[in-house]
BALOBA-1460 file (C-alpha; in Angstrom, 3 decimals):
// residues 175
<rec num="1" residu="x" x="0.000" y="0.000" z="0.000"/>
<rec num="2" residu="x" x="3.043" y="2.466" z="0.636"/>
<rec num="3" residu="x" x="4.186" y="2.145" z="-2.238"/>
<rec num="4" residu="x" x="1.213" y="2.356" z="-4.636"/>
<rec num="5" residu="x" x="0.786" y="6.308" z="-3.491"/>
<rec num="6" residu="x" x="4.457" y="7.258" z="-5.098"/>
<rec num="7" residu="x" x="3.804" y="4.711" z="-8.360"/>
<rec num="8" residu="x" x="0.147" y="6.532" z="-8.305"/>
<rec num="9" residu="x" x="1.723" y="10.243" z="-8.174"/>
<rec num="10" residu="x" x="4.586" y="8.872" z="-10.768"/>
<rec num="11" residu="x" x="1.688" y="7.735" z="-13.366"/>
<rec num="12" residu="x" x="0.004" y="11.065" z="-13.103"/>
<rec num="13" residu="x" x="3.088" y="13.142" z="-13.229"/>
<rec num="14" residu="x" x="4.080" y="11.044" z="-17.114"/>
<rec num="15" residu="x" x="0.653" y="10.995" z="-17.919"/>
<rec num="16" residu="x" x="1.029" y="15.354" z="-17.852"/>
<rec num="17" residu="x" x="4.227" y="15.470" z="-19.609"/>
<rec num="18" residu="x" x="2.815" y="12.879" z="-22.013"/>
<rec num="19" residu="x" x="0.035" y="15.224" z="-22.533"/>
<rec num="20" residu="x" x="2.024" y="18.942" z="-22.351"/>
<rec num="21" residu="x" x="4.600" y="17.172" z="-25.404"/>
<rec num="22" residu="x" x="1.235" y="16.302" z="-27.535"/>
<rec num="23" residu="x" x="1.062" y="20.338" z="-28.472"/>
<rec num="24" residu="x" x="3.696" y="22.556" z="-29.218"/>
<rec num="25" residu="x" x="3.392" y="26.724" z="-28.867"/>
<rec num="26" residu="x" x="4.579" y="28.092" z="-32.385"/>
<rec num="27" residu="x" x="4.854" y="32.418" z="-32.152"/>
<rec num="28" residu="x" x="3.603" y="33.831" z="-35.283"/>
<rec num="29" residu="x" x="3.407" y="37.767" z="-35.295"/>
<rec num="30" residu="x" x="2.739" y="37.622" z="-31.937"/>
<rec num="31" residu="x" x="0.302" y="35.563" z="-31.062"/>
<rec num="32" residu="x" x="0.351" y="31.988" z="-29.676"/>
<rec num="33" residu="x" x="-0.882" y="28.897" z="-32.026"/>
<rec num="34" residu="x" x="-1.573" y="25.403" z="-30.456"/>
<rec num="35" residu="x" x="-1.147" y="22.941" z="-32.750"/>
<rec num="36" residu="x" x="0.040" y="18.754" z="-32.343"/>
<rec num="37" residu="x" x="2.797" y="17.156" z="-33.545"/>
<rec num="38" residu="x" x="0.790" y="15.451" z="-36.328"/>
<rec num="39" residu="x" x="0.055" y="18.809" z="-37.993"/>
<rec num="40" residu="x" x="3.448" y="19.504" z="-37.694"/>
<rec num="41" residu="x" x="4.444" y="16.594" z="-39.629"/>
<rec num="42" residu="x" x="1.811" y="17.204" z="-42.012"/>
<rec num="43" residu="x" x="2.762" y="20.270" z="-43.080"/>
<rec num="44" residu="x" x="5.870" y="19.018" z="-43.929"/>
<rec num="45" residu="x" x="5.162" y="16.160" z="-45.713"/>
<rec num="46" residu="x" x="2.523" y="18.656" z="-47.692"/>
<rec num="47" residu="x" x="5.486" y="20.643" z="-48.094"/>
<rec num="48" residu="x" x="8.269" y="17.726" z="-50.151"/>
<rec num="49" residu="x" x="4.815" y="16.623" z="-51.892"/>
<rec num="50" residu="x" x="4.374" y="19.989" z="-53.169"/>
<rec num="51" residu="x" x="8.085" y="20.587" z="-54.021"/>
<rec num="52" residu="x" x="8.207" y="17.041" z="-55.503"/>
<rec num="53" residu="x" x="4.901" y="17.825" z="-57.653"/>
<rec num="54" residu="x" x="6.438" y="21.242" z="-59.276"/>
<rec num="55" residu="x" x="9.961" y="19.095" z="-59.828"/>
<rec num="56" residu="x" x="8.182" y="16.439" z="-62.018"/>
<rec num="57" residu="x" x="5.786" y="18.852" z="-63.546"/>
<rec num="58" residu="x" x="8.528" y="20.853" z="-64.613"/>
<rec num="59" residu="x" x="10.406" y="17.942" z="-65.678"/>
<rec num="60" residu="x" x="7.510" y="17.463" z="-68.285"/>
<rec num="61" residu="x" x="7.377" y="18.765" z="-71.965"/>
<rec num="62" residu="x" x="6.350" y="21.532" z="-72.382"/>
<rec num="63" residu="x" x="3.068" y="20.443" z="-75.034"/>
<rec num="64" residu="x" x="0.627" y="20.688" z="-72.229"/>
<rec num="65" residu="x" x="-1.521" y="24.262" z="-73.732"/>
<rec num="66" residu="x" x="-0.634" y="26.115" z="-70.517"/>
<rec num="67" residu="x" x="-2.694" y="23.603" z="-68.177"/>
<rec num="68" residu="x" x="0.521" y="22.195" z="-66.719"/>
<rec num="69" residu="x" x="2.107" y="25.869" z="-66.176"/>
<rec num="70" residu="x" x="-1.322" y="26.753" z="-64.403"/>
<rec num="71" residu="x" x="-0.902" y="23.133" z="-61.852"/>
<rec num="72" residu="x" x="3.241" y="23.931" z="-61.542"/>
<rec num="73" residu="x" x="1.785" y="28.227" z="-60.384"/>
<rec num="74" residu="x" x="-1.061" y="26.829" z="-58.330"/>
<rec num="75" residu="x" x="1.031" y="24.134" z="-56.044"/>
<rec num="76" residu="x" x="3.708" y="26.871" z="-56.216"/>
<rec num="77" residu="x" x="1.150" y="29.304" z="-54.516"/>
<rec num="78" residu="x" x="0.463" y="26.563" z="-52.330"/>
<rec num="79" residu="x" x="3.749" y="25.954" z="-51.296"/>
<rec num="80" residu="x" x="4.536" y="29.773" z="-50.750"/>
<rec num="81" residu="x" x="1.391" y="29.309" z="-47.555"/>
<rec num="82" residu="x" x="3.251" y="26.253" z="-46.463"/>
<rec num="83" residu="x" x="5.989" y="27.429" z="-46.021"/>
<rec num="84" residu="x" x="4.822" y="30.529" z="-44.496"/>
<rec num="85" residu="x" x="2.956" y="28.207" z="-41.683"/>
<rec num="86" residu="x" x="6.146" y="26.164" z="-40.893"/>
<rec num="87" residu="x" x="8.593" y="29.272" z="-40.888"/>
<rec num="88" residu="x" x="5.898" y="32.179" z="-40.264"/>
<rec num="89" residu="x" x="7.810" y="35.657" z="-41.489"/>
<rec num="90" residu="x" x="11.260" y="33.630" z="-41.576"/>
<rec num="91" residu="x" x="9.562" y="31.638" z="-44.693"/>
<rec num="92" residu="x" x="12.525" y="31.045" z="-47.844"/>
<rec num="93" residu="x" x="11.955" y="33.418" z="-50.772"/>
<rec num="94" residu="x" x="10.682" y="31.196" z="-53.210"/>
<rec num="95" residu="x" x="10.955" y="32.349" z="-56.762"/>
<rec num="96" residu="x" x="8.085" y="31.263" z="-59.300"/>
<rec num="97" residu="x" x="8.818" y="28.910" z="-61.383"/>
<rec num="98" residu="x" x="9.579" y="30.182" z="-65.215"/>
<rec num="99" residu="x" x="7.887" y="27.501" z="-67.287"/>
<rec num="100" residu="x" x="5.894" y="28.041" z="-70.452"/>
<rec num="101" residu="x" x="3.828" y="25.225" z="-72.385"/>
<rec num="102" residu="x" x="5.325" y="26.479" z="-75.582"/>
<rec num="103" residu="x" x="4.685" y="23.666" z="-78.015"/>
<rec num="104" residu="x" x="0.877" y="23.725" z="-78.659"/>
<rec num="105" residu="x" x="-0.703" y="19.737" z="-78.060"/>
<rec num="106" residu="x" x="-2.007" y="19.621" z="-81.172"/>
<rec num="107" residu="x" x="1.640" y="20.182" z="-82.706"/>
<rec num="108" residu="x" x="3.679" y="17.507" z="-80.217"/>
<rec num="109" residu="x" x="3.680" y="14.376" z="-82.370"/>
<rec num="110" residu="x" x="5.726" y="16.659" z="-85.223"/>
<rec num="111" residu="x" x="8.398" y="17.868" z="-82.715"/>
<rec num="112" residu="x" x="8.659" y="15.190" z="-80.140"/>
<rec num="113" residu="x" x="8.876" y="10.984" z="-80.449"/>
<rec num="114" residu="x" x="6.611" y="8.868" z="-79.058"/>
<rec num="115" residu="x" x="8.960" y="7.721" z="-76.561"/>
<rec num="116" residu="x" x="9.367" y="11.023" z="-75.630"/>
<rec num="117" residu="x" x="5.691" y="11.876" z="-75.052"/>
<rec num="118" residu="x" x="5.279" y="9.229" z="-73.068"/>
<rec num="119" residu="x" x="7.600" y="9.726" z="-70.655"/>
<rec num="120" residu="x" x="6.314" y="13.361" z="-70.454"/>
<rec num="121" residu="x" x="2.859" y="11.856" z="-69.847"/>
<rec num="122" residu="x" x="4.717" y="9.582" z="-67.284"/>
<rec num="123" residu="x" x="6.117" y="12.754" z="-65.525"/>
<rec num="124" residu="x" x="3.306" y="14.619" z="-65.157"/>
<rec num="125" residu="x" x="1.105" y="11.271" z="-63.603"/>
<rec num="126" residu="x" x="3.761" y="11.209" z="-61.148"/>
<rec num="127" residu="x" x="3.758" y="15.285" z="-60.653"/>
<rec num="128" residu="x" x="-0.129" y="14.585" z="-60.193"/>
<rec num="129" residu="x" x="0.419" y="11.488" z="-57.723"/>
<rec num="130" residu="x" x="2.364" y="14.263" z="-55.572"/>
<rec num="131" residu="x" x="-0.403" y="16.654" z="-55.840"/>
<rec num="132" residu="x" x="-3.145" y="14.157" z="-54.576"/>
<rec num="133" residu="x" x="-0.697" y="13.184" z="-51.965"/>
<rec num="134" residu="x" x="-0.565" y="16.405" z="-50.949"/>
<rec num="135" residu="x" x="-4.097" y="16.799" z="-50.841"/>
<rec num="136" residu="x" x="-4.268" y="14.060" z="-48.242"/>
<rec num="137" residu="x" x="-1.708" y="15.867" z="-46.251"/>
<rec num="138" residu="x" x="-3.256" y="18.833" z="-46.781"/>
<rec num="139" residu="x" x="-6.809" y="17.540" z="-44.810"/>
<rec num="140" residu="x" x="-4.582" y="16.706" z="-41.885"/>
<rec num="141" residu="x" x="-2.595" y="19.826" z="-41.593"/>
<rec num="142" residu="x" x="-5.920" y="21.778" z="-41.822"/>
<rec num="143" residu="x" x="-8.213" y="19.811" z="-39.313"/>
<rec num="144" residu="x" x="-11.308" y="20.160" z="-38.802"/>
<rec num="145" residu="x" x="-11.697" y="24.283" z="-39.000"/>
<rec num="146" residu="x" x="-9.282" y="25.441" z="-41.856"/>
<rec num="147" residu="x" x="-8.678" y="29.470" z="-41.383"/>
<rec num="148" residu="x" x="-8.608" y="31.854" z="-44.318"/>
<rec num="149" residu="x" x="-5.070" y="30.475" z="-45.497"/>
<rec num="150" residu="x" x="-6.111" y="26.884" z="-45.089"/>
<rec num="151" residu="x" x="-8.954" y="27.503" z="-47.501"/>
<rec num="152" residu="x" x="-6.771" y="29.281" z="-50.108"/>
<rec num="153" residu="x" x="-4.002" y="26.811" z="-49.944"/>
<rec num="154" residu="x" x="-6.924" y="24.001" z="-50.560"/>
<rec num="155" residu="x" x="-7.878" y="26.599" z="-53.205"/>
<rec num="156" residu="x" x="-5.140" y="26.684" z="-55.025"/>
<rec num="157" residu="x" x="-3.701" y="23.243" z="-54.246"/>
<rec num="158" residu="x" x="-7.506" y="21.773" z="-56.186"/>
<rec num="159" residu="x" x="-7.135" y="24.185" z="-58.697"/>
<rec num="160" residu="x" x="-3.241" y="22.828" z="-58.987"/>
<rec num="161" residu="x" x="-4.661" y="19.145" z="-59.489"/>
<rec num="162" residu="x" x="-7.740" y="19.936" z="-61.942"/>
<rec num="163" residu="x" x="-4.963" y="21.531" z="-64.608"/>
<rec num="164" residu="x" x="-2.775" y="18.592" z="-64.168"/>
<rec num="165" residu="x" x="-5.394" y="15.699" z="-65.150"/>
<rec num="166" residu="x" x="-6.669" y="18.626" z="-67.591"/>
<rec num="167" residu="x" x="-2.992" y="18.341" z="-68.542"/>
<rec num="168" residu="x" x="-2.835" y="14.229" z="-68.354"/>
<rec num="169" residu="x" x="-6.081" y="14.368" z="-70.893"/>
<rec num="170" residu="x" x="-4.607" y="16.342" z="-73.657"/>
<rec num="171" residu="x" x="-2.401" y="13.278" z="-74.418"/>
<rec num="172" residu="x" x="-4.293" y="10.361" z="-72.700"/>
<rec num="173" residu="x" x="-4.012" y="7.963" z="-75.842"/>
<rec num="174" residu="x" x="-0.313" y="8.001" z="-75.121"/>
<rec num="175" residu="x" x="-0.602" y="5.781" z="-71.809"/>
C-alpha cells in the first residue's frame, strides 16, 4: 500500500508530460498557435509533396496548352502558404517557377517521339500522384476548422490538381 501512493503520483506526473509534449506553442506575429505534432508533420510532408509535384511537372514537356504551367503556379502558390505556416515571417523566398507550355498539343507528335511523349505523360502522372498526396496531407494539416489560409491553400492546391489531369487528358491515348 506504501508504495502504490508514489507509483500513483509517478503515473500522473508522465501521464502530464505525455500530454504537455502532444502540443507545441509556435509564435507567429505575436500571437500563440496550439497545434500537435501530427500537424506539424503534415505540413511538412505537404510541403516535399508539393516541391516534388512542381519538380516532375517541370520535368515534363512543355506540349501541355498552358494547363501544366497553371498546376506547376497553383502548387507553387500553395507551397509559398506552407511554407509561411512552418517558418511564419522567416519563410525562404521562393521564386516562381519560369515555365511556359510552348509547343501547342495539337503540334507535339511533329516535334517530339513517341517515346518522348510518353515519358512526359509519365512525368506529369507522377507530378499529379504528388499533388493528390498532398491533398491528403493537406486535410490533416488543416483539421477540422481550416482558417482563411487553409482555404486558399486548398484553393489553389484543387485548382493545382484539376490543370494537371486537364494536362494528363490532352495526351491520354499516349498511356
Amino acid at each position: 500500500m506504501k508504495q502504490l501512493r508514489p507509483f500513483l503520483a509517478l503515473l500522473i506526473a508522465a501521464s502530464l508530460a505525455a500530454m504537455t509534449q502532444a502540443q507545441t506553442i509556435i509564435v507567429r506575429g505575436g500571437h500563440r498557435h496550439q497545434t500537435s505534432p501530427v500537424v506539424g508533420q503534415a505540413l511538412s510532408a505537404l510541403q516535399q509533396d508539393l516541391i516534388l509535384a512542381i519538380s516532375d511537372m517541370k520535368a515534363a514537356l512543355p506540349i501541355y496548352d498552358g494547363n501544366r504551367v497553371r498546376s506547376i503556379h497553383a502548387a507553387h502558390q500553395t507551397l509559398l502558404i506552407v511554407d509561411r505556416a512552418i517558418s511564419g515571417a522567416k519563410a525562404p523566398a521562393r521564386q516562381r517557377p519560369d515555365v511556359n507550355d510552348k509547343v501547342g498539343s495539337a503540334h507535339a507528335k511533329e516535334k517530339y517521339s513517341v517515346q518522348q511523349l510518353f515519358t512526359s505523360q509519365t512525368t506529369m502522372r507522377q507530378g499529379l500522384k504528388a499533388l493528390q498526396q498532398a491533398w491528403k496531407d493537406m486535410q490533416v494539416a488543416e483539421g477540422s476548422t481550416p482558417n482563411k489560409q487553409g482555404l486558399k491553400a486548398s484553393a489553389d492546391l484543387q485548382k493545382a490538381i484539376t490543370e494537371a489531369n486537364t494536362a494528363i487528358g490532352l495526351h491520354a491515348n499516349l498511356g
